[in-house]
N, CA, C and O of each residue as an XYZ file, in Angstrom:
356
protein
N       0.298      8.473     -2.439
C      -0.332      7.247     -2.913
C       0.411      6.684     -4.122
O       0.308      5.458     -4.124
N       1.057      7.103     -5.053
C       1.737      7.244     -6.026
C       3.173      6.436     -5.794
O       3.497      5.500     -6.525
N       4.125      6.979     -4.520
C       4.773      6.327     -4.324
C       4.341      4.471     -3.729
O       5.104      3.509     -3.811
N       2.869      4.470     -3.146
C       2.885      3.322     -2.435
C       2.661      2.333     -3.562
O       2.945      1.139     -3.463
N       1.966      3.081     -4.985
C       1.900      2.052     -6.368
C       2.736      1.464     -6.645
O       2.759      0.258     -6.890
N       3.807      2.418     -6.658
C       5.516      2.025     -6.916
C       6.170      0.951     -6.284
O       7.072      0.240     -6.726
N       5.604      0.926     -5.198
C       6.023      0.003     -4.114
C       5.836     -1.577     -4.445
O       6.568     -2.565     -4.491
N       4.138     -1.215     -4.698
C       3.696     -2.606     -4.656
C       3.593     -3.251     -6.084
O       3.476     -4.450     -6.338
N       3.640     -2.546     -6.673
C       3.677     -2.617     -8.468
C       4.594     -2.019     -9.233
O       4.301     -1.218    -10.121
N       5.997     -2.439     -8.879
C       7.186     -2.096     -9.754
C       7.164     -2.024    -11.647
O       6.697     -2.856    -12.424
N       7.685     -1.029    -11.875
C       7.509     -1.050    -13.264
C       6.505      0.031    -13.854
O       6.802      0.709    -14.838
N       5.659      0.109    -13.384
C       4.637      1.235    -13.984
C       5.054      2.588    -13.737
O       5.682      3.124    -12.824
N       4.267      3.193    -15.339
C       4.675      4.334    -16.165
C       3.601      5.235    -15.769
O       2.703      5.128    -14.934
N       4.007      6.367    -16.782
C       2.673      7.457    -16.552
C       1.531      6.761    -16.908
O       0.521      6.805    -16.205
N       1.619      5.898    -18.293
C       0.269      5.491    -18.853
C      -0.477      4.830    -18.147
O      -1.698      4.843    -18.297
N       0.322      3.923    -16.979
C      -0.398      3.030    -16.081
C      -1.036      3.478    -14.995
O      -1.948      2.937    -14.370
N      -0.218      5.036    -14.713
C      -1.211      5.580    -13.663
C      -2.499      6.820    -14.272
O      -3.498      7.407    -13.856
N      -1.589      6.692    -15.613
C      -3.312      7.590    -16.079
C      -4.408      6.843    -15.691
O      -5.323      7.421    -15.104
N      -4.518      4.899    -16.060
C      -5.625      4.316    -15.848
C      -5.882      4.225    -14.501
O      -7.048      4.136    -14.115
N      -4.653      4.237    -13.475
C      -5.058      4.374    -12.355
C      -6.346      5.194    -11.517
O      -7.341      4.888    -10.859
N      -5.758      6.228    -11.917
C      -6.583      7.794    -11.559
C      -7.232      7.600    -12.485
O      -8.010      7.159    -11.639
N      -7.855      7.442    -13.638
C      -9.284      8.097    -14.404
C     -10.521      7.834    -13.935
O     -10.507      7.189    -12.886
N     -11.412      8.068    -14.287
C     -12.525      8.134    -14.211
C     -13.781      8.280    -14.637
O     -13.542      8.549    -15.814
N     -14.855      8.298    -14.554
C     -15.918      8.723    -15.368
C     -16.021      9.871    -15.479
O     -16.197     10.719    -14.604
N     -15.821     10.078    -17.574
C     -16.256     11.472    -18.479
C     -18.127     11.689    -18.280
O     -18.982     10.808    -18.382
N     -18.271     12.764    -18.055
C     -19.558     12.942    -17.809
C     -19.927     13.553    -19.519
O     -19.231     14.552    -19.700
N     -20.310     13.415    -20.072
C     -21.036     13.150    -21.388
C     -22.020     14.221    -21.701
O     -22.126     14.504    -22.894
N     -22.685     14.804    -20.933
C     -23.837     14.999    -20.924
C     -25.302     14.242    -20.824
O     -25.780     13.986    -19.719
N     -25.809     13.989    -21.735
C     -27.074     13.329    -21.937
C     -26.900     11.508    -22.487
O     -27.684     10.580    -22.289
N     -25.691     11.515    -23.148
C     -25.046     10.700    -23.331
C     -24.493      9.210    -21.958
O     -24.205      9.614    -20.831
N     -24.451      8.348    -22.112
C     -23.897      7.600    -20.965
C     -22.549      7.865    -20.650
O     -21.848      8.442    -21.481
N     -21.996      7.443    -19.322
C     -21.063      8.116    -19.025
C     -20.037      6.928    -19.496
O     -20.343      5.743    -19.361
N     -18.784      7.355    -20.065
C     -17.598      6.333    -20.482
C     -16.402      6.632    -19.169
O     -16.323      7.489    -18.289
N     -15.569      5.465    -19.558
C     -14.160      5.406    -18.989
C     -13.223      6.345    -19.519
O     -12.904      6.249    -20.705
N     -12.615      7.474    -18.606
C     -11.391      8.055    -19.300
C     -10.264      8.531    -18.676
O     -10.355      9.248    -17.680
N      -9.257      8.224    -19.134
C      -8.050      8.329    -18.410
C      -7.528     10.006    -18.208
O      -7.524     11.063    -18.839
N      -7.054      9.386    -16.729
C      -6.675     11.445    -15.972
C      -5.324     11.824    -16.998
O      -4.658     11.250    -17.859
N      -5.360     12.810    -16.506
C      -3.962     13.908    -16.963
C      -2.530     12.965    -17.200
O      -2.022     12.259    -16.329
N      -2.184     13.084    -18.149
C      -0.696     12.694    -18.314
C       0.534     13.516    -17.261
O       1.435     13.176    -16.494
N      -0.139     14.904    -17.827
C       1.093     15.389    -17.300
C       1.451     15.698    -15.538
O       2.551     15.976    -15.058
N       0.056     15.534    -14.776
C       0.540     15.917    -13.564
C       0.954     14.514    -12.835
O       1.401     14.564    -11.689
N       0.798     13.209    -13.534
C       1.239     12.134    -13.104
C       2.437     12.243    -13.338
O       3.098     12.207    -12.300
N       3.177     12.392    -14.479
C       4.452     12.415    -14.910
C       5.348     13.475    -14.223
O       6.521     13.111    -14.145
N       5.123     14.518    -13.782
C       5.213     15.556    -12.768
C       5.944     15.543    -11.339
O       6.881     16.116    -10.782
N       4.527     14.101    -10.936
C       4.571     14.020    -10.023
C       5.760     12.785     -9.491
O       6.522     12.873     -8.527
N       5.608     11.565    -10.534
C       6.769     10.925    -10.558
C       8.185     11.360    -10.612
O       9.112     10.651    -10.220
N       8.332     12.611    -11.135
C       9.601     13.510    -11.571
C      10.030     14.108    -10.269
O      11.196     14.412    -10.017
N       9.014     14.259     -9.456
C       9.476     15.187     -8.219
C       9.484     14.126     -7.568
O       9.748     14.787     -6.564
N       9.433     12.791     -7.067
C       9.620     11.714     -6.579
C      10.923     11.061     -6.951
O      11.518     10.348     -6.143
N      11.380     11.299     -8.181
C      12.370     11.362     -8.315
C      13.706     11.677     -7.796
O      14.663     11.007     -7.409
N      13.368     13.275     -7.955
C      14.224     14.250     -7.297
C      15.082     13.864     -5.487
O      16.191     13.801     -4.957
N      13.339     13.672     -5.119
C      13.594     13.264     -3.393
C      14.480     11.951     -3.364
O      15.316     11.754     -2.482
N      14.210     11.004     -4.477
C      15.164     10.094     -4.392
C      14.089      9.012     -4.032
O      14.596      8.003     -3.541
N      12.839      8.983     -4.147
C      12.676      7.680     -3.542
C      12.038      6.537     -4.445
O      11.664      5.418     -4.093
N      12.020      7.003     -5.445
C      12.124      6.501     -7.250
C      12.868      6.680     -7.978
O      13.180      7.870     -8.026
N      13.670      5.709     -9.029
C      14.103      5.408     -9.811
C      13.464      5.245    -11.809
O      12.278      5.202    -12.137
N      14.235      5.209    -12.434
C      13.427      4.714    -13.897
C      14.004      3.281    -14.017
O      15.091      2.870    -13.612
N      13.365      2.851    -14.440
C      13.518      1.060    -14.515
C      14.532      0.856    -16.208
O      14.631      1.765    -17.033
N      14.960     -0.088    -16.313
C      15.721      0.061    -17.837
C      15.152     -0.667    -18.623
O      15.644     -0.991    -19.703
N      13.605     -1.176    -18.053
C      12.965     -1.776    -19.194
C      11.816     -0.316    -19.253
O      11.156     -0.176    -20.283
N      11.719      0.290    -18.570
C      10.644      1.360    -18.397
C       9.772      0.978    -17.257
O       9.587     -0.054    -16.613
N       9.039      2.878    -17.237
C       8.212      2.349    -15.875
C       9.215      3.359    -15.007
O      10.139      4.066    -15.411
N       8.723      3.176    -13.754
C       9.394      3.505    -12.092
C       9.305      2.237    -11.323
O       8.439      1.411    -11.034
N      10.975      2.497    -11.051
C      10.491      1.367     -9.395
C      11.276      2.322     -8.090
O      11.843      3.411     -7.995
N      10.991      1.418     -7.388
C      11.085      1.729     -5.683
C      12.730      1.990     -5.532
O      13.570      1.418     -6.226
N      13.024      2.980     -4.474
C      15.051      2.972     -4.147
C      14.941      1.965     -3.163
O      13.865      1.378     -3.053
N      15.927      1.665     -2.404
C      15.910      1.563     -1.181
C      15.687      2.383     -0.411
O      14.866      2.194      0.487
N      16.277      3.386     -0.533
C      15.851      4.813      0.043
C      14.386      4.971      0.258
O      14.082      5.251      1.417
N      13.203      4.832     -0.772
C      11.957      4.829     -0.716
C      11.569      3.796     -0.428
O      10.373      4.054     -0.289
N      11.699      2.487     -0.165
C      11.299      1.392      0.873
C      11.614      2.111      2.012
O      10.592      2.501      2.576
N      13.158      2.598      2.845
C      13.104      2.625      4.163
C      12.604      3.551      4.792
O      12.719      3.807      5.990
N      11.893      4.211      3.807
C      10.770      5.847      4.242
C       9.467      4.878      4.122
O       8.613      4.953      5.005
N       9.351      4.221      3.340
C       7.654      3.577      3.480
C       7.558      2.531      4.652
O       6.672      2.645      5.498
N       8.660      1.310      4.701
C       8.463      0.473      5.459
C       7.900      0.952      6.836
O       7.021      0.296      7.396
N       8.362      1.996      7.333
C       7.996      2.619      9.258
C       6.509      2.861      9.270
O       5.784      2.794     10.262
N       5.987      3.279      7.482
C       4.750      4.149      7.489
C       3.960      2.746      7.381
O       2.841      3.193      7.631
N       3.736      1.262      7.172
C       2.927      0.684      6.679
C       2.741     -0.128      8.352
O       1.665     -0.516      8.806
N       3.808     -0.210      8.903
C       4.334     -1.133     10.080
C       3.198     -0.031     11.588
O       2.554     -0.457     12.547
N       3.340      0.793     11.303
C       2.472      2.080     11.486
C       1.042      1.785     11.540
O       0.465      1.439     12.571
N       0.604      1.901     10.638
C      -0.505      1.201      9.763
C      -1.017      0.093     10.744
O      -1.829      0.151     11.666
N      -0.309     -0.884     10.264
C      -0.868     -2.217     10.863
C      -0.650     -2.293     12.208
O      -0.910     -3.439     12.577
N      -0.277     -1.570     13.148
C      -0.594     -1.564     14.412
C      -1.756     -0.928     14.829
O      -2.414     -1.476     15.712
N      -2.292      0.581     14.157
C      -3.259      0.760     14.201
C      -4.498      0.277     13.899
O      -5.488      0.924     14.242
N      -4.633     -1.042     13.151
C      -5.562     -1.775     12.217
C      -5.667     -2.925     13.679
O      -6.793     -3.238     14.068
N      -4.503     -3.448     14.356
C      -4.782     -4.461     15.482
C      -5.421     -4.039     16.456
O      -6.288     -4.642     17.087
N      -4.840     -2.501     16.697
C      -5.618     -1.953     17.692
C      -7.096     -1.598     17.918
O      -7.839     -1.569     18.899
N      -7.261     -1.236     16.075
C      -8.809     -1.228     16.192
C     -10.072     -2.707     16.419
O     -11.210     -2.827     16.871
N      -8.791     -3.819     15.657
C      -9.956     -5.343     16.094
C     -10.119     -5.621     17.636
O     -10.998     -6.376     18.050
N      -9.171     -4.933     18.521
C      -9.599     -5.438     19.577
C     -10.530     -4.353     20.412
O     -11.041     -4.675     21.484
């Protein structure tokens, strides 16, 4: 899912997917607030996305997409939307 952010929202960092992933802190008795997930297994996880090659670091910051990681996603979305036609009819 991480890579498909990348995809569609070039540029974003760990911090942007902390807000991605967070969620509601349960408080106790207290109301529940907004709080952002783990730094580090996002950053982790971008790093090993890396590795495979199908992300880059941007030179303003952030991650964006290779080509390499478009021509691994493009088959998977094209995929997708055939199954989505098949189900309207």
């Amino acid at each position: 899912s991480m890579v498909r952010k990348v995809y569609i929202r070039g540029g974003s960092g760990v911090g942007a997917f902390r807000k991605v992933y967070g969620g509601q802190q349960r408080r106790g008795t207290c109301t529940k607030v907004f709080c952002k997930s783990s730094g580090k297994i996002a950053r982790y996880i971008l790093q090993q996305l890396e590795e495979m090659g199908l992300v880059e670091q941007a030179e303003d910051g952030g991650r964006i997409i290779t080509k390499e990681g478009q021509r691994e996603l493009d088959p998977v979305a094209v995929q997708a939307a055939e199954v989505e036609e098949q189900e309207e009819d």
